[in-house]
C-alpha positions as MATLAB code, in Angstrom:
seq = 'XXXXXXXXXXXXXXXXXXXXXXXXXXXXXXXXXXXXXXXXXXXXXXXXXXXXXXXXXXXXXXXXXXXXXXXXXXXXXXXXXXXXXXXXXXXXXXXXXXXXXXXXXXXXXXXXXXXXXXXXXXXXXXXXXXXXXXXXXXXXXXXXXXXXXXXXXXXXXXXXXXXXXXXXXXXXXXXXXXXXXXXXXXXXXXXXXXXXXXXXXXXXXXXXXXXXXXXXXXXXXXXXXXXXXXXXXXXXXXXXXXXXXXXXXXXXXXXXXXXXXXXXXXXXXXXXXXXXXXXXXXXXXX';
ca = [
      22.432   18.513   -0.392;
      22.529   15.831    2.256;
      22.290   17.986    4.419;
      18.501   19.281    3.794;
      17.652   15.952    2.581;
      18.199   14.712    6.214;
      16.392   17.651    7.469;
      13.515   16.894    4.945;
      13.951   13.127    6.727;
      13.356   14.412   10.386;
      10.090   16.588    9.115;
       8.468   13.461    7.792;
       9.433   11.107   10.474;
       8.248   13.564   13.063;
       4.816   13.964   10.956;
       4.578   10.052   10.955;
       4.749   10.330   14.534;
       2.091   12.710   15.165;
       0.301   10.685   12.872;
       0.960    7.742   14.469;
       0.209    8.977   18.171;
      -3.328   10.680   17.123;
      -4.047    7.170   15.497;
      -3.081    5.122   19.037;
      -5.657    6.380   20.718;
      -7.806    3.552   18.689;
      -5.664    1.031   17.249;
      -3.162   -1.133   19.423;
       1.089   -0.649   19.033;
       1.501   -3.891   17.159;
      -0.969   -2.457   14.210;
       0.271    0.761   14.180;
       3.583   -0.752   13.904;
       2.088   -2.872   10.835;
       0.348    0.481    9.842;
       3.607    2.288    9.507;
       5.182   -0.310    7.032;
       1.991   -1.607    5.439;
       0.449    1.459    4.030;
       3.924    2.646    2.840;
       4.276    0.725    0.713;
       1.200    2.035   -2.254;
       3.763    4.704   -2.469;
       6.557    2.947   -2.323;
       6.275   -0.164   -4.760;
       5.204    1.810   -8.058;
       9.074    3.340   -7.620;
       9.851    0.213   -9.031;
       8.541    0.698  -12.675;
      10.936    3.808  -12.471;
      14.356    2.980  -10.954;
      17.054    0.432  -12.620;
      17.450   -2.537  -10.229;
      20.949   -2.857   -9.391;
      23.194   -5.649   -8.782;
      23.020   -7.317   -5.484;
      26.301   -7.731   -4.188;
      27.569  -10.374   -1.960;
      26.429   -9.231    1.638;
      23.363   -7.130    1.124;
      20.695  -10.234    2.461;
      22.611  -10.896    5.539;
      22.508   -6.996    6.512;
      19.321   -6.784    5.674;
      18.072   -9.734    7.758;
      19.861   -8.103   10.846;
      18.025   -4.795    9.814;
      14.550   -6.433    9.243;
      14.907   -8.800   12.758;
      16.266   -5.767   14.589;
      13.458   -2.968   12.869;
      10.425   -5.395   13.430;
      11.911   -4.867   17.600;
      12.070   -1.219   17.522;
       8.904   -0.410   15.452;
       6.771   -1.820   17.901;
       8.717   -0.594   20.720;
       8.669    2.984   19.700;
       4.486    2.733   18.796;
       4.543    1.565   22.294;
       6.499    4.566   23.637;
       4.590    7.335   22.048;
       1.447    5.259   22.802;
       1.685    5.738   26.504;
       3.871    8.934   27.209;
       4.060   12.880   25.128;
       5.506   13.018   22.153;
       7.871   15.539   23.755;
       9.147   13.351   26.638;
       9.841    9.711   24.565;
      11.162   11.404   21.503;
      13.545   13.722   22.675;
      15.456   10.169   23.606;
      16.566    9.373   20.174;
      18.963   12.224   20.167;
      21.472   10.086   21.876;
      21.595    7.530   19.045;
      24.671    9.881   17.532;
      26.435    9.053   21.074;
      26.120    5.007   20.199;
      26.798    5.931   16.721;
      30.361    7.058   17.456;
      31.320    3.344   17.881;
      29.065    1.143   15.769;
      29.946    2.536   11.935;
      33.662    2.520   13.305;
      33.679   -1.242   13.621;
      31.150   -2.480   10.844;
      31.954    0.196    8.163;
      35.224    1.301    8.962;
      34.088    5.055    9.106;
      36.216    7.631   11.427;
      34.797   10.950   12.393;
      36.930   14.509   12.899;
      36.890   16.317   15.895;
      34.190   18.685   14.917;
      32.111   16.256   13.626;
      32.623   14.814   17.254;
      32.080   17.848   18.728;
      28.546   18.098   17.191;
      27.746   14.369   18.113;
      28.089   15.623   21.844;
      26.403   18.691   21.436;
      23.515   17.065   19.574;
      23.453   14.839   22.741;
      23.769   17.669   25.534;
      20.999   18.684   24.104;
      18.715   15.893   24.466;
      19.576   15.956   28.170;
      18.270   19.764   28.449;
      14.830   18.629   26.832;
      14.155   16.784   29.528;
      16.273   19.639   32.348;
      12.749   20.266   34.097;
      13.873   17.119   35.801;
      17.305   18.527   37.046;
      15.296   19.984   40.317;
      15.303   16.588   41.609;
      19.040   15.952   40.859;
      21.904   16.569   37.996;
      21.368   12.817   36.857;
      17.833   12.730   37.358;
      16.785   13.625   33.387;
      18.840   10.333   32.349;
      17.234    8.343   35.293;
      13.972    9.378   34.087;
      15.075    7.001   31.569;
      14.317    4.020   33.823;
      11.225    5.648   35.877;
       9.079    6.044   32.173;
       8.422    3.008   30.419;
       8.081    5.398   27.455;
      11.106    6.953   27.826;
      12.887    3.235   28.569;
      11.197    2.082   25.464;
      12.548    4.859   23.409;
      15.940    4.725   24.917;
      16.435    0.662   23.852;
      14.931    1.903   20.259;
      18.190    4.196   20.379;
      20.845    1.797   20.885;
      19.066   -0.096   18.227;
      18.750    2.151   15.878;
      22.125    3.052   16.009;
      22.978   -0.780   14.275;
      19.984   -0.530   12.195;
      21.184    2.734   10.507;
      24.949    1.309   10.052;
      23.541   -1.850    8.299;
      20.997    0.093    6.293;
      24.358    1.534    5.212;
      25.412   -1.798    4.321;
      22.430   -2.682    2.552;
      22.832    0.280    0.226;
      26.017    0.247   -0.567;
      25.018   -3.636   -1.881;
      22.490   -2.853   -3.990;
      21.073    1.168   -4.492;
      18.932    3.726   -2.028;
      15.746    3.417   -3.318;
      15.632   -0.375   -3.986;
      16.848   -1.398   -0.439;
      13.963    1.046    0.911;
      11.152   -0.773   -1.298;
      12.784   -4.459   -0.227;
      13.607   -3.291    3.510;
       9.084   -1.811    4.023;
       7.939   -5.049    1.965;
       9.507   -7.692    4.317;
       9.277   -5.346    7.524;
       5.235   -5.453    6.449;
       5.472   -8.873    5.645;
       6.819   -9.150    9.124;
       4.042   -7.660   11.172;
       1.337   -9.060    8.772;
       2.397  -12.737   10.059;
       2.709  -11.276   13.439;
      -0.914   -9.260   13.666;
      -2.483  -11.944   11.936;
      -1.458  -14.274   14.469;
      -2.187  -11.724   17.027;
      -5.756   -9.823   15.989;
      -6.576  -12.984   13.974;
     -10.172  -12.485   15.229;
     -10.303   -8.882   14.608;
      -8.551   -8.881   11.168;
     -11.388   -5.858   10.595;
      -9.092   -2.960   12.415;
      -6.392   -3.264    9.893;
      -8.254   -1.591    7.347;
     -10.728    0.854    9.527;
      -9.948    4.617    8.523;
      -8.063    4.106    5.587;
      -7.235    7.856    4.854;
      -5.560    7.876    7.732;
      -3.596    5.418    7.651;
      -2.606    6.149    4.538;
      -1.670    9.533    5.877;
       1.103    7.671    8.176;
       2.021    5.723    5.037;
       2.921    8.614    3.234;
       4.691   10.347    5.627;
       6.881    6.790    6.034;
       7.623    6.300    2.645;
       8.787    9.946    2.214;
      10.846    9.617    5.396;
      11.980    6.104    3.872;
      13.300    7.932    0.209;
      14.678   10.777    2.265;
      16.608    8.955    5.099;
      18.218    6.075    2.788;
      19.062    8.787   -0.026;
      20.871   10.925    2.668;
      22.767    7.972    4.395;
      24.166    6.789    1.285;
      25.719   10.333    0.604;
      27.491   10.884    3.882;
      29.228    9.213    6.943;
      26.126    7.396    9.039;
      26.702    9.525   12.295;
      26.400   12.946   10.145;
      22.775   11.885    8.706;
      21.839   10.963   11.838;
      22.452   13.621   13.975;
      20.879   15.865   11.291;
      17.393   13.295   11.152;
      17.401   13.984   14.498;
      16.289   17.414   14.370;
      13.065   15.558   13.921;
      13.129   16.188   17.868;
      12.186   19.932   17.032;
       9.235   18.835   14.552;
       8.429   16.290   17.349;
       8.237   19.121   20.235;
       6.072   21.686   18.142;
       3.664   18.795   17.325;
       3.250   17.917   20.822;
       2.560   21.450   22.066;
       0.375   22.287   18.760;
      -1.724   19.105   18.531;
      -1.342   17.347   22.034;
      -0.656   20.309   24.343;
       2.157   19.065   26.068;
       3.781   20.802   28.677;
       7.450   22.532   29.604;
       7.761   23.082   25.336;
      10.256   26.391   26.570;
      12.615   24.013   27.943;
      12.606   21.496   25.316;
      13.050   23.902   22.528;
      15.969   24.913   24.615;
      17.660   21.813   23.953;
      16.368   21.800   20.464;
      18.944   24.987   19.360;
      21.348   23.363   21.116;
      21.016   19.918   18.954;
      20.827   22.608   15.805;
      24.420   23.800   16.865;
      25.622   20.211   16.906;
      23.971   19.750   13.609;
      25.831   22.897   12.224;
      29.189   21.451   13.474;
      28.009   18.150   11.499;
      27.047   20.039    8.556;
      30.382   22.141    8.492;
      32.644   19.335    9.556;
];
């Protein structure tokens, strides 16, 4: 069940995305970052009147003070990425979050991984370096120095490492308290966050925070169902497994690009797409 519930995760997150990038053309990577959180969160706070609120254990503030300081970062950072560069070349990047992920959980939660699960980790991650194998002309390192010659791709690459903590203390955060109530705390003060910020920011042009509602409410649903999905998945399995299964948002990412951006070298990309959905299979059956 996990499983298809992180699957279900990647699909919306890669939705939000195109979403997102369709909406940059107008609206600056600070509000879209606020636009992402914000707009969730109609479809996120009526959960409460349905869900017991748990008992907050010793723990579950500090983690998710890390979380919201570290998300409020990478939010904007990835709006920025797929602001100025395809969908298909920044994305593609956050396939080697599983590689960073190998550590992280070992030291904060104590998780250990087997050997197959391993083996899928680096599989999901070989396969993030043929999406971007076009680049291999120009040398066998060159698609992880493209890393440093995009600032899209550099942008997405720090969201990576980060996202690799953020996911391990999300962890923490739900084992603390429950799934769905850490998602409706963790969108309320990460759009609490980039009110203060964008209101400090566009203070004069308050006006483009509510300009084409539907769709930004659009993005907001796509968040919120990415939200339910992801922290429902990570609280049924070892972080690095849900992960590396999100991540076949990469595919959904690729296919949006080519369908609604018309981005180029999609063959090659989708390449290293079936070879991330052989890593996720070793996950899956690990």
């Amino acid at each position: 069940m996990w499983y298809i519930i992180s699957i279900l995760s990647g699909f919306f997150f890669a939705s939000a995305d195109a979403l997102s990038k369709k909406e940059a053309r107008r609206t600056p990577a600070i509000v879209l970052a606020w636009v992402r959180e914000f707009y969730a969160l109609p479809f996120l706070l009526p959960l409460l009147f349905f869900i017991d609120i748990p008992e907050i254990q010793a723990g579950f503030w500090s983690a998710m003070a890390i979380l919201v300081i570290l998300d409020l970062v990478t939010t904007f950072l990835y709006m920025r990425a797929i602001q100025i560069a395809p969908l298909s070349l920044t994305v593609p990047y956050l396939g080697l979050s599983p590689i960073f992920l190998l550590v992280i959980p070992s030291i904060v939660l104590g998780e250990h991984l087997s050997l197959l699960g391993i083996a899928g980790v680096v599989l999901v991650s070989i396969g993030t370096y043929t999406l971007q194998i076009d680049r291999a002309k120009f040398g066998f390192f060159e698609p992880w120095l493209a890393i440093f010659k995009n600032r899209g791709s550099l942008y997405m690459f720090c969201v990576a490492i980060l996202y690799s903590v953020t996911a391990t203390y999300g962890k923490v955060a739900i084992i603390k308290s429950s799934p769905l109530f850490m998602t409706i705390v963790y969108f309320s003060l990460l759009a609490l966050g980039f009110t203060l910020i964008v209101a400090f920011i566009h203070r004069r042009k308050l006006r483009i925070l509510f300009q084409y509602p539907a769709q930004k409410l659009g993005i907001g649903l796509a968040m919120a169902l990415m939200a339910i999905t992801h922290f429902t998945a990570i609280g049924m399995i070892q972080v690095a497994y849900m992960i590396s299964i999100k991540r076949l948002s990469l595919l959904f990412a690729i296919l949006y690009g080519a369908m609604i951006f018309h981005e180029k070298n999609i063959r090659e990309r989708l390449l290293g797409g079936i070879i991330i959905i052989a890593g996720a299979a070793c996950i899956a059956f690990a």
